[in-house]
C-alpha positions as CSV (number, residue, x, y, z in Angstrom):
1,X,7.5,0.5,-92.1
2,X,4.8,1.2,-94.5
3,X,3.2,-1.7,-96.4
4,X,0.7,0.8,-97.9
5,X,3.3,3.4,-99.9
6,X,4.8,2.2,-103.2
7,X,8.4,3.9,-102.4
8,X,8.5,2.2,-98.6
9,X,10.1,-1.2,-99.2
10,X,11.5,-1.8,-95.8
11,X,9.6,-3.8,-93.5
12,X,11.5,-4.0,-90.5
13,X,11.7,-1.9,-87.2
14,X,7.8,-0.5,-86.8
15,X,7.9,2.2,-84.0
16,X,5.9,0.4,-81.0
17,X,5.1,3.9,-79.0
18,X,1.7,4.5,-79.1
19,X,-0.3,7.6,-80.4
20,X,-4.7,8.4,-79.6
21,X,-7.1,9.9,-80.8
22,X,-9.4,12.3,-79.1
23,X,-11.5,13.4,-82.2
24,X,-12.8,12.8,-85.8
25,X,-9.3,13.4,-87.3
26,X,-9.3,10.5,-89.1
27,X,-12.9,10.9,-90.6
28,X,-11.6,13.2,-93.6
29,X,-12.6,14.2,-96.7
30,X,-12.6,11.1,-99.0
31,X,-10.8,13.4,-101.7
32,X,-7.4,13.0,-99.3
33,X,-7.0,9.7,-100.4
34,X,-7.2,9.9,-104.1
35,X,-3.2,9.1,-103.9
36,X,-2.9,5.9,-101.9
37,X,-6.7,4.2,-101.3
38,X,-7.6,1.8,-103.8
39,X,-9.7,2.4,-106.5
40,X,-11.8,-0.2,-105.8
41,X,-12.5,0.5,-101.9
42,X,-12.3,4.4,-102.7
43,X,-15.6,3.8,-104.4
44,X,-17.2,2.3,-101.8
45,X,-16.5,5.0,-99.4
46,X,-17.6,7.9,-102.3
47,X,-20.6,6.0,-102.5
48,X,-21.9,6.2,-98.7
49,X,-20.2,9.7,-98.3
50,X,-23.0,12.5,-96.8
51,X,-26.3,9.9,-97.3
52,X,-27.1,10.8,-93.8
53,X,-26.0,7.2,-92.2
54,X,-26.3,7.4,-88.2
55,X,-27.9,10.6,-87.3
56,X,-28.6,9.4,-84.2
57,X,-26.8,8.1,-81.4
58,X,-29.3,5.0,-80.4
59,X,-31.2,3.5,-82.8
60,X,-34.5,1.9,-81.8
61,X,-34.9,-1.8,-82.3
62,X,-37.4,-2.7,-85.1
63,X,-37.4,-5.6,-87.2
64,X,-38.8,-6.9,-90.5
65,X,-38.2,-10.6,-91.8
66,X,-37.9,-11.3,-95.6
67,X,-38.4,-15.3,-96.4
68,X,-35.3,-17.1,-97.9
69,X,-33.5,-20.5,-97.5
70,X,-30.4,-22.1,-98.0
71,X,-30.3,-24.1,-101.1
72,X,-31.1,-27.7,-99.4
73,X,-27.8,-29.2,-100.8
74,X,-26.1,-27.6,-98.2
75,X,-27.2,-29.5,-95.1
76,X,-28.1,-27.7,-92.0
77,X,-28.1,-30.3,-89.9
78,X,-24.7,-31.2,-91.5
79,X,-23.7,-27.7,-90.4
80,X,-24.0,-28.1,-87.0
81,X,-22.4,-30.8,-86.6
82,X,-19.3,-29.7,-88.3
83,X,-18.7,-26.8,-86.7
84,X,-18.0,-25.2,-82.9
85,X,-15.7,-28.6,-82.4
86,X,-12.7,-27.2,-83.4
87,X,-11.1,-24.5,-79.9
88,X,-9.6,-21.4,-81.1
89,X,-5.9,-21.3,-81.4
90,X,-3.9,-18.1,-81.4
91,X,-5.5,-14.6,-81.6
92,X,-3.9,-13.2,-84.6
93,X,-4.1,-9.8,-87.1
94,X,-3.3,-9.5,-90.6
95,X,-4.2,-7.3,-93.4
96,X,-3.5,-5.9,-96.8
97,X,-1.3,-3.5,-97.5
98,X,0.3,-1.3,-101.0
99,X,-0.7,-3.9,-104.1
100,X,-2.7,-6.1,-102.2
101,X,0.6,-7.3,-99.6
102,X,-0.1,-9.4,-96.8
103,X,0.9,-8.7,-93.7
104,X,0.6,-10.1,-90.2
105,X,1.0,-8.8,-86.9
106,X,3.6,-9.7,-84.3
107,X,2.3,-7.8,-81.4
108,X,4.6,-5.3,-82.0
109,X,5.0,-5.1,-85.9
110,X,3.7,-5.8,-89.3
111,X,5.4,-8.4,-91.1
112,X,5.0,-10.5,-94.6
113,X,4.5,-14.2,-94.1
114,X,4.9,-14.7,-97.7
115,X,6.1,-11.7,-99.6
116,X,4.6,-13.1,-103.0
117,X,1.5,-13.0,-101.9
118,X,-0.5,-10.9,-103.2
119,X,-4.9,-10.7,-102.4
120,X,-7.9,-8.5,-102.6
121,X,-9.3,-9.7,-99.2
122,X,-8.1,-11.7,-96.5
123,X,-10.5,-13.1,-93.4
124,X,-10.1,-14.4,-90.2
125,X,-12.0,-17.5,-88.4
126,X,-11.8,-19.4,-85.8
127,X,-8.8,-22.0,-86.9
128,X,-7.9,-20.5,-90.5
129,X,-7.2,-17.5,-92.6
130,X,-8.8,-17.4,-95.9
131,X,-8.1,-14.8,-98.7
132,X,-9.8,-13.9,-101.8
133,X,-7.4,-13.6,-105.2
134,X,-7.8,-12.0,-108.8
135,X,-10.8,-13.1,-110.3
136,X,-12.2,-14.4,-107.4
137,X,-10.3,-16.9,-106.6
138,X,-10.4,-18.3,-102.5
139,X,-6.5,-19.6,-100.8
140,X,-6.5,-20.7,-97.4
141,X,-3.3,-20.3,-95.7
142,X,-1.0,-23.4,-95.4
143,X,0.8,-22.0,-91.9
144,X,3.5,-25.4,-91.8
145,X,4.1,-24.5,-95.8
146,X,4.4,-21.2,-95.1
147,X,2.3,-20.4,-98.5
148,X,-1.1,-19.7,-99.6
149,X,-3.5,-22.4,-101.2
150,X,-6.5,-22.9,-103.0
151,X,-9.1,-25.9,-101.8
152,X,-11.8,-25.0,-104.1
153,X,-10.9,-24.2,-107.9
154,X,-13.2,-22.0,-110.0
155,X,-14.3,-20.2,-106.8
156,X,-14.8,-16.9,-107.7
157,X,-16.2,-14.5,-105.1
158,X,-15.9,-10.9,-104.6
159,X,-15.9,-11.0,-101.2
160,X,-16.1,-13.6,-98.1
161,X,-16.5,-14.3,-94.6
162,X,-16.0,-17.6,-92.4
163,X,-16.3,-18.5,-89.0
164,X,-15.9,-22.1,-88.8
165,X,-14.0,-24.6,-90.9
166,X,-16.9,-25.9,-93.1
167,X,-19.0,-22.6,-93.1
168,X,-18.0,-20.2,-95.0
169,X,-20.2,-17.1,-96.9
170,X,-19.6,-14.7,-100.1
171,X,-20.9,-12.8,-102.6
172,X,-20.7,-14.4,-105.7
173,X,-18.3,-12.3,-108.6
174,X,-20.4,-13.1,-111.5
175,X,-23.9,-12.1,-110.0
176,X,-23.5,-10.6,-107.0
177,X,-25.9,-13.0,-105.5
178,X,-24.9,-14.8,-101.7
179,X,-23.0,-18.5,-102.3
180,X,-22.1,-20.7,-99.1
181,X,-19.2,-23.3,-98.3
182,X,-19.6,-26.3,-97.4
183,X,-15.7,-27.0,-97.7
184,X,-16.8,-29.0,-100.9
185,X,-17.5,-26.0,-103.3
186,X,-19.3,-22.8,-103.5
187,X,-23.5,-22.4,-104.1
188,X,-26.3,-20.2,-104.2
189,X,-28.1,-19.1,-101.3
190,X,-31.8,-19.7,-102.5
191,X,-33.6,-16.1,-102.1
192,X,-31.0,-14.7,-100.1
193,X,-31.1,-10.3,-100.8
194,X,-28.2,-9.4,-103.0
195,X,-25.8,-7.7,-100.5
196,X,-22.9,-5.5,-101.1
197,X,-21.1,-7.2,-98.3
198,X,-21.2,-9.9,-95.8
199,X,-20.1,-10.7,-92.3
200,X,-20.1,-14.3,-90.6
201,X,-20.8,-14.6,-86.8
202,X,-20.7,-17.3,-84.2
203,X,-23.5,-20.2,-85.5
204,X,-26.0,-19.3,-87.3
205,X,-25.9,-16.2,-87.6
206,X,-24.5,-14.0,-90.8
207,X,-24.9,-10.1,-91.4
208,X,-25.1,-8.4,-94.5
209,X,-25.3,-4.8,-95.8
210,X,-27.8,-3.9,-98.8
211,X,-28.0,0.1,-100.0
212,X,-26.7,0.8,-95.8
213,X,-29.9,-1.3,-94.2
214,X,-28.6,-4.1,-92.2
215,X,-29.8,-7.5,-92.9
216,X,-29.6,-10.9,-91.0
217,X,-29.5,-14.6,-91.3
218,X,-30.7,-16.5,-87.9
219,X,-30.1,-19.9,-89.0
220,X,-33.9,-20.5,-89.9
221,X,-34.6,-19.7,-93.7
222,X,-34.6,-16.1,-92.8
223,X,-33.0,-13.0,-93.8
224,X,-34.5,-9.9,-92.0
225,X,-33.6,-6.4,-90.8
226,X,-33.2,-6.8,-87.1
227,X,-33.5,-2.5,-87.0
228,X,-35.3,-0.7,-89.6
229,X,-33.5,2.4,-88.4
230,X,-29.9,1.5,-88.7
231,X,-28.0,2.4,-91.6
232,X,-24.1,1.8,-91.7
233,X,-21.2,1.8,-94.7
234,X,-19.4,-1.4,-92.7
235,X,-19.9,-3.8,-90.7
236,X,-18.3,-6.7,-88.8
237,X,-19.7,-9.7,-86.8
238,X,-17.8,-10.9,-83.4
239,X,-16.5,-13.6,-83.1
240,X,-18.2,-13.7,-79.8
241,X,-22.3,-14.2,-79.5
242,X,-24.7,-11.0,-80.1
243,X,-21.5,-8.7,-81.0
244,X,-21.7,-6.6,-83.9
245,X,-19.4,-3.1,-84.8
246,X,-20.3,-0.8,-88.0
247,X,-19.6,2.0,-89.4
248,X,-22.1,4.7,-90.0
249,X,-22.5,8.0,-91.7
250,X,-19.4,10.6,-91.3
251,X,-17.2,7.5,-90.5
252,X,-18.8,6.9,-87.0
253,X,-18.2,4.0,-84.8
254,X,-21.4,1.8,-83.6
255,X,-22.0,-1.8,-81.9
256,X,-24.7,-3.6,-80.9
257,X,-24.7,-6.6,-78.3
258,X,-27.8,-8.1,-79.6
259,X,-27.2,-9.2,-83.0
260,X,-28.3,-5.6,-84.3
261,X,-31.5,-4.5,-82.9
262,X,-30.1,-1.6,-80.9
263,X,-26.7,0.2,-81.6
264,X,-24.6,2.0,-79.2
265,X,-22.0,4.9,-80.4
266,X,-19.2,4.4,-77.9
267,X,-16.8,7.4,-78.6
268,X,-18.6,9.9,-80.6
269,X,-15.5,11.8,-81.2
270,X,-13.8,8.6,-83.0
271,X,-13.8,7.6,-86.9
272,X,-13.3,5.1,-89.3
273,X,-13.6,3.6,-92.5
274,X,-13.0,-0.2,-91.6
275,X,-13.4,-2.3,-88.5
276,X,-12.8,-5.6,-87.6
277,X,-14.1,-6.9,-84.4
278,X,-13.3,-9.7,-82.1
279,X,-15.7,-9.0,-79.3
280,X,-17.5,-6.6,-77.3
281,X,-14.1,-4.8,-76.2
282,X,-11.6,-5.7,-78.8
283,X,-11.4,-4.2,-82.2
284,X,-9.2,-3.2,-84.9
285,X,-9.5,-0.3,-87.2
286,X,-8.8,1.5,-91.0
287,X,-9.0,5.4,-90.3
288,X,-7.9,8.3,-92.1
289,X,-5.4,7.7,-94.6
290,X,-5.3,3.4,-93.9
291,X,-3.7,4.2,-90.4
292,X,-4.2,1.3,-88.4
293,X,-6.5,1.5,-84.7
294,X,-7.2,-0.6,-82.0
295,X,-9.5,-0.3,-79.0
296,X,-9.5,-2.4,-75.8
297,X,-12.0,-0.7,-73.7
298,X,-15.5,-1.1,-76.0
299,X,-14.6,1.6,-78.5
300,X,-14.1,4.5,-75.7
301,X,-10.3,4.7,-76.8
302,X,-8.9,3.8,-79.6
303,X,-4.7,3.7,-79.8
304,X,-2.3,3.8,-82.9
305,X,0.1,0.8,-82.4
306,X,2.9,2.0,-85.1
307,X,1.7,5.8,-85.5
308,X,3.1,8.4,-88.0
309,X,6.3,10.1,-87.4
310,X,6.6,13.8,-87.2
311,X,3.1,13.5,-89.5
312,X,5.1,11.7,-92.4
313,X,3.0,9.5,-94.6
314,X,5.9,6.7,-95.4
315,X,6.1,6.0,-91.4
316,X,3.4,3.5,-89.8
317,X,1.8,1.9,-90.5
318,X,-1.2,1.6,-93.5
319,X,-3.6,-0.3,-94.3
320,X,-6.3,-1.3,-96.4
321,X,-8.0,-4.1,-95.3
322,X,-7.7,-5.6,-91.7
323,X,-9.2,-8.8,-90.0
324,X,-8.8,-10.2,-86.4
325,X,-9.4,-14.2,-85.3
326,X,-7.7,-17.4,-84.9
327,X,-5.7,-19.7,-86.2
């Protein structure tokens, strides 16, 4: 099955043999995807190509704070007591495949909850999924409907990122600036930098990426670079305290353990374009030409669940987007 090529319609019967990698094959040329990455993401990844992100191995931990606060509407108080009640329920997968189709995985396949559905994003939390729509527009997924909804009309976010039920982050459509959920509606984040994208982690904390630099929200009217040297193209919080993977220059793999202030490259052979990451060991993967990794061991091997056949294109599976929680 191939949810990523236009002329693969089937979406039964994935293969569940598994295929590794032992080098940078899937760190290519960002020319071999013309054909089947979208435009949209494809201009992301010509943007950070060969701007010399993570030249080194290690980076040093240094760290400089930049004043901001939430806008005081928000409640942080009101925060904290919301959240971190609700246990996590099921580990799941999904992610977006050819025309923005969602797909979910079974533990041994990709399927299509609702094959209507069509989204520019979807995101994982601790007991929901959430997806952003055209023009910005934010559904949460109605599991005993079996369909998508929309809480909050007139949303209209590029991007998000959620955690917990009544905490959720974006980047705002019409001017790039951060906006926060209360589970009421969408507002500014007063002097928050404008990022290019956003990551939510256990309470408080939220990363962002600005120009590759690494900025982050501790829960106390801050936004700061916890390492001055780190650069990446990608990043995603744990869903675990401290845990943080990114992607750096030439599609290389890095996590920190300490909420950014020193990075680790696990496998220095490995690349990616995407990651998703559930906690110090567990993460899922976009690689070379959207096929779909996962690593169970930290990052030190990484393992195709639905590989290519015979090096044909419209088997396995691909990917454009992937995300890994709960709910």
């Amino acid at each position: 099955m191939n949810f990523f090529k236009p002329n693969n319609k089937n979406i039964l019967g994935l293969s569940i043999n598994l295929g590794k990698f032992s080098n940078n094959s899937i760190g290519k040329d960002v020319n071999d995807l013309k054909d089947t990455y979208p435009s949209a993401e494809l201009n992301v990844i010509e943007k950070n190509q060969n701007q010399g992100l993570g030249s080194e191995k290690k980076w040093n931990n240094t760290a400089t704070k930049f004043s901001s606060s939430l806008n005081p509407a928000l409640g942080i108080k009101k925060l904290k007591k919301k959240q971190g009640t609700t246990l996590p329920l099921a580990l799941e997968i999904w992610g977006l495949g050819y025309e923005g189709r969602v797909c979910k995985w079974n533990g041994s396949a990709w399927y299509e909850p609702n094959p209507n559905a069509r989204l520019n994003q979807v995101d994982l939390g601790n007991n929901r999924v959430m997806g952003v729509g055209y023009s910005g527009r934010v559904f949460v997924w109605d599991s005993p409907f079996n369909t998508w909804v929309e809480p909050i009309a007139n949303a209209d976010v590029s991007q998000l990122s959620h955690l917990y039920l009544f905490d959720a982050w974006g980047i705002s459509s019409a001017t790039g600036k951060v906006v926060h959920s209360d589970g009421t509606g969408w507002y500014p984040v007063n002097n928050a930098p404008d990022l290019d994208q956003i990551s939510a982690g256990p309470y408080p904390y939220v990363f962002g990426l600005k120009n590759n630099e690494i900025y982050l929200y501790d829960g106390s009217f801050f936004w700061f670079l916890p390492n001055t040297n780190a650069r990446l193209t990608y990043i995603s919080a744990g869903k675990v305290p401290g845990v943080v993977w990114g992607i750096g220059y030439n599609n290389r793999i890095f996590k920190s353990q300490d909420n950014g202030a020193s990075w680790d490259e696990p496998n220095p052979n490995a690349g990616l374009m995407k990651i998703t990451a559930l906690d110090d060991l567990n993460a899922w993967g976009i690689g070379y030409n959207n096929r779909v990794f996962r690593t169970t061991d930290g990052g030190l091997g990484w393992e195709e669940p639905n590989p290519e056949t015979n090096n044909n294109p419209y088997t396995g599976a691909h990917l454009s987007q992937i995300s890994i929680g709960y709910a």
